[in-house]
VOMARNU-89985 format. One line per field, with one value per residue: x, y, z of N, C-alpha, C in turn; residue number from 1. Coordinates in pm, 1 decimal. Example, Ala and Ser with C-alpha at 12.3 -4.5 7.8 and 13.67 -1.06 7.14 Angstrom:
residues 2
n.x = (1319.0,1285.0)
n.y = (-569.0,-225.0)
n.z = (780.0,708.0)
ca.x = (1230.0,1367.0)
ca.y = (-450.0,-106.0)
ca.z = (780.0,714.0)
c.x = (1320.0,1290.0)
c.y = (-330.0,3.0)
c.z = (780.0,787.0)
nr = (1,2)
end
This chain:
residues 165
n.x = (85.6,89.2,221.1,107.7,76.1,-42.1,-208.2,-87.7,125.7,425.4,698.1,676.6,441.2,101.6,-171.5,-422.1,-700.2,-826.9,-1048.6,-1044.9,-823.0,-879.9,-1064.8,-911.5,-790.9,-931.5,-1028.6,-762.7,-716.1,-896.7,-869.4,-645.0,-699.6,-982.4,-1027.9,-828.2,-824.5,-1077.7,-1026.6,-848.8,-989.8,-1197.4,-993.5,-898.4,-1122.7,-1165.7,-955.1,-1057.9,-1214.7,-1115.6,-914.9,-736.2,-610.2,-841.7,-1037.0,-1268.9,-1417.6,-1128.3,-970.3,-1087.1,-1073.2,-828.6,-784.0,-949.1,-786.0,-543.2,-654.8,-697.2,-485.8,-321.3,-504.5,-457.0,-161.4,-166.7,-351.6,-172.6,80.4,-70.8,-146.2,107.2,238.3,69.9,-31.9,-175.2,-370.9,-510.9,-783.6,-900.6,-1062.3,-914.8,-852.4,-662.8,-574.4,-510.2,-370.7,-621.8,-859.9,-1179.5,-1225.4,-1345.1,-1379.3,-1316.6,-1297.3,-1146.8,-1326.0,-1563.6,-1887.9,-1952.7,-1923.2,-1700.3,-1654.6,-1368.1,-1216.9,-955.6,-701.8,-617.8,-786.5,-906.9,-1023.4,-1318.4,-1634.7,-1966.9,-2072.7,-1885.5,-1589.0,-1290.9,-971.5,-578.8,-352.7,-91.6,-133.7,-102.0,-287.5,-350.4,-112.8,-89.7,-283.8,-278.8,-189.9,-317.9,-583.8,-933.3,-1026.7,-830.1,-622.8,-496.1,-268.6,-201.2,-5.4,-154.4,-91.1,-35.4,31.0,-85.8,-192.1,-413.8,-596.6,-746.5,-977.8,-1001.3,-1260.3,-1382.3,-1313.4,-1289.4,-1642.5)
n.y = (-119.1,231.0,528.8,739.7,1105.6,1359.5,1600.1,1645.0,1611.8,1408.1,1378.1,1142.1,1023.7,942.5,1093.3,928.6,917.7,751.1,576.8,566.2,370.8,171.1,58.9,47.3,-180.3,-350.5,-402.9,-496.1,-719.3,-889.2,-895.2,-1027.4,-1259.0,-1417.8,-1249.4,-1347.8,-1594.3,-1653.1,-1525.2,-1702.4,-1921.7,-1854.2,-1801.6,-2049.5,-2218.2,-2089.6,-2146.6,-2447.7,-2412.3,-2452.8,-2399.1,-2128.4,-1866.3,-1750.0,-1738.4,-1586.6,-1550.8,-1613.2,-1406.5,-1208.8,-1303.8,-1254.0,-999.4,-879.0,-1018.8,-857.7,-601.2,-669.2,-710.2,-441.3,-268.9,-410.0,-373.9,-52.5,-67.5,-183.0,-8.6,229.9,132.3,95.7,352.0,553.9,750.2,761.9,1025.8,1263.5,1458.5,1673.5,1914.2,2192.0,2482.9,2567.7,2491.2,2144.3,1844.6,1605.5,1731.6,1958.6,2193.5,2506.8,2723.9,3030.4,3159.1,3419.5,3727.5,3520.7,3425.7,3200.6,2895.8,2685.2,2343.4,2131.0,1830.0,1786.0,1519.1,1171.3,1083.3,829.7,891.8,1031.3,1103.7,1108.1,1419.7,1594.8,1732.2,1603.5,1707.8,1671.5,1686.7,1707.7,1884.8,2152.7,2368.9,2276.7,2224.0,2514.8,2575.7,2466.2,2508.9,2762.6,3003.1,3117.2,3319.6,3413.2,3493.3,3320.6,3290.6,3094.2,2910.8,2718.1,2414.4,2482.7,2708.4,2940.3,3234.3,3239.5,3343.7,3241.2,3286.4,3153.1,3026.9,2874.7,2578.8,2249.1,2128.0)
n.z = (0.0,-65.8,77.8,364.9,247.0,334.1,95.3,-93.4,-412.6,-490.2,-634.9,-919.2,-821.3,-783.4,-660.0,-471.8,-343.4,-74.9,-117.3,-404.4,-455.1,-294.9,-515.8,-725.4,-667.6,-614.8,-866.0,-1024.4,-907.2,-930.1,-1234.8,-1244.1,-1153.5,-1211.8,-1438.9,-1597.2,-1660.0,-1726.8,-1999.0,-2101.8,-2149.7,-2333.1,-2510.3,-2581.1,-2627.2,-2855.0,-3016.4,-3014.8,-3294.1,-3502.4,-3824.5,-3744.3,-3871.1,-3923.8,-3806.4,-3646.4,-3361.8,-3217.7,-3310.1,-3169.3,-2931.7,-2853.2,-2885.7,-2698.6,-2456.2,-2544.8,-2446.4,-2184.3,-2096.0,-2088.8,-1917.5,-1694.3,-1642.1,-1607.5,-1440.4,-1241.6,-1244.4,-1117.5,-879.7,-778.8,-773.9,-668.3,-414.0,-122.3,-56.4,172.8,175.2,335.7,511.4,404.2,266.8,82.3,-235.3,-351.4,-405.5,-474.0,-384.3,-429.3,-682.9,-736.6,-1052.0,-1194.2,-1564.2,-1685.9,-1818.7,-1770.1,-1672.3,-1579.1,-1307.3,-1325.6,-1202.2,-1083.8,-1020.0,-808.2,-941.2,-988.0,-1258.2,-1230.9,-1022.6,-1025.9,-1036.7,-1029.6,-1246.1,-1200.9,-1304.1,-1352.8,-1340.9,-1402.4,-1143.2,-1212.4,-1496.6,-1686.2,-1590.5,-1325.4,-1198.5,-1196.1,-973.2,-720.0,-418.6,-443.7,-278.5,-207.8,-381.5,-544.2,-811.1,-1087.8,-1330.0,-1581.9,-1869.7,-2142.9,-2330.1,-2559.3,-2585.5,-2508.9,-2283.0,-1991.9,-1766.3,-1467.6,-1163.5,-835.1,-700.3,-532.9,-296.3,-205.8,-93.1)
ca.x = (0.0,128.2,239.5,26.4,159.9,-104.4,-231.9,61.0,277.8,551.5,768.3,620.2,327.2,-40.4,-275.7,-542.8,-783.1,-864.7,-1149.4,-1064.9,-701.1,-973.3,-1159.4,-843.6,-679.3,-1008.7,-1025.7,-654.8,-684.6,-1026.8,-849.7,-542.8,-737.5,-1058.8,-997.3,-687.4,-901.5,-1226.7,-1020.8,-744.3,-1090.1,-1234.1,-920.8,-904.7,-1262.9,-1177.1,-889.8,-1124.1,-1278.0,-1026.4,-830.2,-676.5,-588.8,-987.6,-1104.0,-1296.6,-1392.7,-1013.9,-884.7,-1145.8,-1008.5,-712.1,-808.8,-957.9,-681.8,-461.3,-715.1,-708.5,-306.2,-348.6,-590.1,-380.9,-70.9,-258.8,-396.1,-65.1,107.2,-171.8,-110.4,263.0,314.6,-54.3,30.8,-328.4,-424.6,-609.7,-785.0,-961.2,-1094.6,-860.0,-821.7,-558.2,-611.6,-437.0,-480.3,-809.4,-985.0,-1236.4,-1196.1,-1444.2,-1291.6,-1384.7,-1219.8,-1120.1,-1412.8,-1682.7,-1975.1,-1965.4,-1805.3,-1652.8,-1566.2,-1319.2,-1180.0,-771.3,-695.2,-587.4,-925.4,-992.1,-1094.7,-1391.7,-1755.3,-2067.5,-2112.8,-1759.7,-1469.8,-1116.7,-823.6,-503.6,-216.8,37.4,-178.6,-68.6,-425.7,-328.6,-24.6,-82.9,-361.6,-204.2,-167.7,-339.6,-683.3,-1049.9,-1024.5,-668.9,-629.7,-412.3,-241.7,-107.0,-33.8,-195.7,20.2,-76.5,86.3,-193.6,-246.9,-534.1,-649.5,-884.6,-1033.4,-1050.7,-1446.0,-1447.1,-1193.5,-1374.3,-1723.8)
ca.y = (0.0,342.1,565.3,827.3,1193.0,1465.8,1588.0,1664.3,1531.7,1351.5,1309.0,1076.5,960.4,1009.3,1096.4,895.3,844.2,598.0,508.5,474.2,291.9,19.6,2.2,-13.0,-284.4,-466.7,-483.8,-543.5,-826.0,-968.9,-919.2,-1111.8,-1375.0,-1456.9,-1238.2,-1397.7,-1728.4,-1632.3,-1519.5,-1852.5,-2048.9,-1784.8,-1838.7,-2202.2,-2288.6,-2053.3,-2258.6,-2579.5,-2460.0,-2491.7,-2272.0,-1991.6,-1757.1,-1728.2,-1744.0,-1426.1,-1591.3,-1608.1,-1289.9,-1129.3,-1307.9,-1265.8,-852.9,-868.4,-1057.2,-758.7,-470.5,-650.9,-677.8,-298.5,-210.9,-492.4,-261.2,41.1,-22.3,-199.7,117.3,329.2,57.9,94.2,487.8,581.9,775.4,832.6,1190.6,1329.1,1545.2,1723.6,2060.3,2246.9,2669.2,2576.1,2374.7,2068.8,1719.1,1563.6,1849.1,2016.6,2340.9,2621.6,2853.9,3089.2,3183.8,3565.1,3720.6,3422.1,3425.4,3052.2,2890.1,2548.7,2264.2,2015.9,1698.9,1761.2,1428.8,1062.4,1005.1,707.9,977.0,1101.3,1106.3,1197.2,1557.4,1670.4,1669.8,1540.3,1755.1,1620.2,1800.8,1749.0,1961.8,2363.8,2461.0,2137.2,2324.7,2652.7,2596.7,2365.4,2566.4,2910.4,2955.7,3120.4,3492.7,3395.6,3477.5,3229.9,3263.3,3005.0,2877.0,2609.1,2400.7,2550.4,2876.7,3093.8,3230.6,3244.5,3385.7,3239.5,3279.5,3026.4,3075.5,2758.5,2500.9,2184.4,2099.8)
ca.z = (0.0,-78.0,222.3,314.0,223.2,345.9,-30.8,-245.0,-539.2,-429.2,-799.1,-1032.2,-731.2,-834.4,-622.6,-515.7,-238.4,8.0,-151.9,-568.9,-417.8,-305.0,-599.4,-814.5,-611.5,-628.2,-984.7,-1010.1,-837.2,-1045.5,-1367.4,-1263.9,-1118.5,-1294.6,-1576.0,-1697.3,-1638.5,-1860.6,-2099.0,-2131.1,-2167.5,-2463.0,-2660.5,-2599.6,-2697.3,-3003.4,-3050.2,-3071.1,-3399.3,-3616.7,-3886.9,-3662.9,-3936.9,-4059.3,-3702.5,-3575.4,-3221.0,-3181.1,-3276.5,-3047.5,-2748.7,-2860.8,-2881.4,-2565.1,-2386.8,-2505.5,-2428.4,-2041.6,-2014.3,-2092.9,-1823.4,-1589.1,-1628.2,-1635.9,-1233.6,-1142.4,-1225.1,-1039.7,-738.5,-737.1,-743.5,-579.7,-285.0,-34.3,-15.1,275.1,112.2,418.7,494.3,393.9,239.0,-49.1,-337.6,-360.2,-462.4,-372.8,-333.4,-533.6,-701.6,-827.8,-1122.5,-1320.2,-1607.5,-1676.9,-1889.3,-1820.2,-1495.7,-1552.4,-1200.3,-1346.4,-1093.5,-1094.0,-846.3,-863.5,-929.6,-1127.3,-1340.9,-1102.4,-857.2,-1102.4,-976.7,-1131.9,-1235.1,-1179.9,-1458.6,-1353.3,-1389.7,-1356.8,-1037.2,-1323.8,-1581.8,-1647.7,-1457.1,-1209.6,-1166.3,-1137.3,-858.0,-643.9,-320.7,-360.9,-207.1,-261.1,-420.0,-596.9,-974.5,-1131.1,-1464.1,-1675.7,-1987.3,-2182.5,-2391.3,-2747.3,-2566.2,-2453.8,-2083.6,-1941.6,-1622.7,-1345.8,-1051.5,-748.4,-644.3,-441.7,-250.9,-119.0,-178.6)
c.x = (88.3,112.9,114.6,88.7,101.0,-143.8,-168.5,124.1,401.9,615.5,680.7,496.3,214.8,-104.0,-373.2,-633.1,-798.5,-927.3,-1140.1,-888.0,-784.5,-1019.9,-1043.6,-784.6,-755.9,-1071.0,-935.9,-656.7,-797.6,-959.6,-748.6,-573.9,-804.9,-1053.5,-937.8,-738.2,-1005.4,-1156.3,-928.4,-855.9,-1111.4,-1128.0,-891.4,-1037.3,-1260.1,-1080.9,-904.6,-1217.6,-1243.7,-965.5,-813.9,-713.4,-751.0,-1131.8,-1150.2,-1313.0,-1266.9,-956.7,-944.9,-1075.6,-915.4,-685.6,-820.9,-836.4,-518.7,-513.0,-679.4,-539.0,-311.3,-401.2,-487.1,-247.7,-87.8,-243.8,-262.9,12.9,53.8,-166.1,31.2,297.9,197.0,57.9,-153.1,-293.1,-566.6,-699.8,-918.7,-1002.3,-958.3,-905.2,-723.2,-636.7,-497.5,-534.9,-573.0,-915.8,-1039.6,-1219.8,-1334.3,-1358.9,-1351.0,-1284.8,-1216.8,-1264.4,-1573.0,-1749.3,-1996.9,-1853.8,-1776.4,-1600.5,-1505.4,-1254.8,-1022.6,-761.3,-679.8,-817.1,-982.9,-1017.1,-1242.0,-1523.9,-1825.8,-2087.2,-1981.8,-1645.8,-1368.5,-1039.3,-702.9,-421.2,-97.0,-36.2,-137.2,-197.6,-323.9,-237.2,-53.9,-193.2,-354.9,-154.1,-232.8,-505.9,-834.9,-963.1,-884.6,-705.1,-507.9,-387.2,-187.9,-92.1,-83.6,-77.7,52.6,-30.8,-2.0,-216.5,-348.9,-503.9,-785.9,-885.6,-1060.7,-1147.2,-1434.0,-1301.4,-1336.6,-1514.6,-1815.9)
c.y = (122.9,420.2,682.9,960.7,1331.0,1495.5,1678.2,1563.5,1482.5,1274.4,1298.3,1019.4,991.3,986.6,1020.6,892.3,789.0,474.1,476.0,408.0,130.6,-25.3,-62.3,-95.9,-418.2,-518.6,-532.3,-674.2,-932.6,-976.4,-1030.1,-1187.8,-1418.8,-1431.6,-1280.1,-1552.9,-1713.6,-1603.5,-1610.3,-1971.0,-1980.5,-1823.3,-1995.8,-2269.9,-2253.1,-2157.7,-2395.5,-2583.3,-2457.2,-2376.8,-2125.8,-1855.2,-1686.9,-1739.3,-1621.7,-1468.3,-1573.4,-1498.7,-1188.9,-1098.6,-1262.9,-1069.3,-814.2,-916.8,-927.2,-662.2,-511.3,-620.7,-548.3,-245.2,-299.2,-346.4,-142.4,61.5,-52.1,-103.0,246.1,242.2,119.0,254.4,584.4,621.2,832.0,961.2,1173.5,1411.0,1641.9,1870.0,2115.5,2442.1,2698.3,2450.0,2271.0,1924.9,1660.6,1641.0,1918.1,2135.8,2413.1,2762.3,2913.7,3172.3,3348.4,3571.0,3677.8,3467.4,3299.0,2982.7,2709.9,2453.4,2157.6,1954.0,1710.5,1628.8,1315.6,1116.6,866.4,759.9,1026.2,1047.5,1189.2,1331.1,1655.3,1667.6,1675.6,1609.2,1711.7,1741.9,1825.1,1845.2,2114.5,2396.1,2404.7,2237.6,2411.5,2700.4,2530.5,2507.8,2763.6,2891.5,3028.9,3289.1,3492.2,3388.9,3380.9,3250.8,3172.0,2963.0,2738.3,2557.1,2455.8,2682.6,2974.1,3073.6,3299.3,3261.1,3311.1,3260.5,3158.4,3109.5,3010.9,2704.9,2397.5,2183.1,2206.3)
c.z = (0.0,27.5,193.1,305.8,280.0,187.0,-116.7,-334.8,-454.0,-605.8,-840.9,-937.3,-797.7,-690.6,-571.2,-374.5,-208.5,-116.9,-286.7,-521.7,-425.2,-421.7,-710.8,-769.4,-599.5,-812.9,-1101.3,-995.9,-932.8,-1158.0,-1350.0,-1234.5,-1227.2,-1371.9,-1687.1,-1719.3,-1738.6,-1986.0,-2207.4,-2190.9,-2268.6,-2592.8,-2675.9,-2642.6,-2880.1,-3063.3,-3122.4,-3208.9,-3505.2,-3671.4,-3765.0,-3752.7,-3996.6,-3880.7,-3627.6,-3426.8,-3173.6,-3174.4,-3188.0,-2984.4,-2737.3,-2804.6,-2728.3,-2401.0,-2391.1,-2432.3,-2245.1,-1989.0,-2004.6,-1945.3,-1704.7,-1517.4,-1617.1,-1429.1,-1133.2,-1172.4,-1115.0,-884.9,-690.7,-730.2,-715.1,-464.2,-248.7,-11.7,52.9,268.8,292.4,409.6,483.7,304.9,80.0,-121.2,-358.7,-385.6,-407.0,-337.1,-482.3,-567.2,-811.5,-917.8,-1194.8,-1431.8,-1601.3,-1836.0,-1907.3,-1673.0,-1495.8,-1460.0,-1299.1,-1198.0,-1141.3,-973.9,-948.3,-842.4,-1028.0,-1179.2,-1270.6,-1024.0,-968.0,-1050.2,-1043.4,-1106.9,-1216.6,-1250.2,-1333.6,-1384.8,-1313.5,-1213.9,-1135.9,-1463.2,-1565.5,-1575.5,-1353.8,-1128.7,-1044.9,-971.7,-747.1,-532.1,-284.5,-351.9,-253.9,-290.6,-511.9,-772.1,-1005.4,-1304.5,-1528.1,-1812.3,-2051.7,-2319.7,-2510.7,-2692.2,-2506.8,-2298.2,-2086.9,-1792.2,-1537.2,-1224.2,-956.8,-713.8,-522.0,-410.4,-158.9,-169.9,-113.2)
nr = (1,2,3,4,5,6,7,8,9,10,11,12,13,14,15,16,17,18,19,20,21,22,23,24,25,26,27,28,29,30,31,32,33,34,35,36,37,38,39,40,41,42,43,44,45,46,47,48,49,50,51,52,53,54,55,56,57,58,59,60,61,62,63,64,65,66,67,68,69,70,71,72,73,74,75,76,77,78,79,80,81,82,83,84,85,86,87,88,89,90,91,92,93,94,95,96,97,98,99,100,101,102,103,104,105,106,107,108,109,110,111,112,113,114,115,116,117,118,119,120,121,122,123,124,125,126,127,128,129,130,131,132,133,134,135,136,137,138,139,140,141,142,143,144,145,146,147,148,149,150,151,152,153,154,155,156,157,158,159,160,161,162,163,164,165)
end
C-alpha cells in the first residue's frame, strides 16, 4: 500500500484516495485472477474450432486478452506509485480536493476533483495536479487569480471561487 503523504505530489506519485485505491486494487486483483481465467478459456474454446488464421472468435479473445493486459498494467502502475491523499478541509487547493474557477471574462463557475481520473464522480470533470491549470492551482486559495499557460501557448487567467465541496 502506498504511504500516506497529506495531499501533495511527491515526484512521479499520483494521487489517489482511500477510496478509488480500493476500488483499483479490487479490480486489479479480479483481472489477474478470474480475468486472466475467462479469458485462457475464450481463446481455448476458439482454438477448438479450427483454422486460426480465418477465425474471428479467436482474434477477439485474442483482442480482448490484449485490451485486459493494458488495463492490468494500467492499475498496477496506479497501485505501485498511488500515494493516499487526505484530502480534508482544507483553504488551499491541492490534490483531492475540489476546485471552483472561473475563467477571466466568463460568470460561468466550473468545478473540478484535482486528481488521477480514477478519482472522477458523477457531475464533476477530472483535472489532472500534473496539468498547467493542475499546476498553477495547487496551493493558492479562494479569491486567488491564477495565470497560466496552456500548452498551445496561450495564458489564461482564473479565478478560485471555491476550494472543497
Amino acid at each position: 500500500m502506498p504511504a500516506k503523504y497529506g495531499a501533495r505530489m511527491i515526484g512521479d506519485s499520483i494521487p489517489l484516495s482511500q477510496a478509488a485505491y480500493d476500488r483499483i486494487k479490487v479490480e486489479h486483483d479480479d483481472l489477474v485472477t478470474r480475468g486472466k481465467i475467462d479469458i485462457a478459456r475464450k481463446i481455448e474454446t476458439a482454438r477448438e474450432l479450427g483454422d486460426l488464421s480465418e477465425n474471428g472468435d479467436y482474434h477477439a479473445a485474442k483482442e480482448e486478452q490484449g485490451k485486459m493486459a493494458g488495463r492490468i498494467n494500467h492499475l498496477a502502475n496506479l497501485l505501485e506509485n498511488g500515494v493516499i491523499v487526505e484530502a480534508g478541509a482544507t483553504d488551499n487547493v491541492q490534490a483531492g480536493t475540489t476546485v471552483g474557477v472561473r475563467y477571466e471574462g466568463d460568470d460561468t463557475v466550473e468545478r473540478y476533483l484535482l486528481g488521477s481520473i480514477e478519482e472522477r464522480v458523477e457531475g464533476i470533470e477530472v483535472m489532472s495536479p500534473g496539468s498547467a491549470l493542475g499546476v498553477a492551482l495547487v496551493g493558492h486559495k479562494v479569491g486567488d487569480i491564477v495565470e497560466y499557460e496552456t500548452p498551445t501557448g496561450a495564458k489564461l487567467k482564473v479565478e478560485i471561487v471555491t476550494v472543497g465541496d
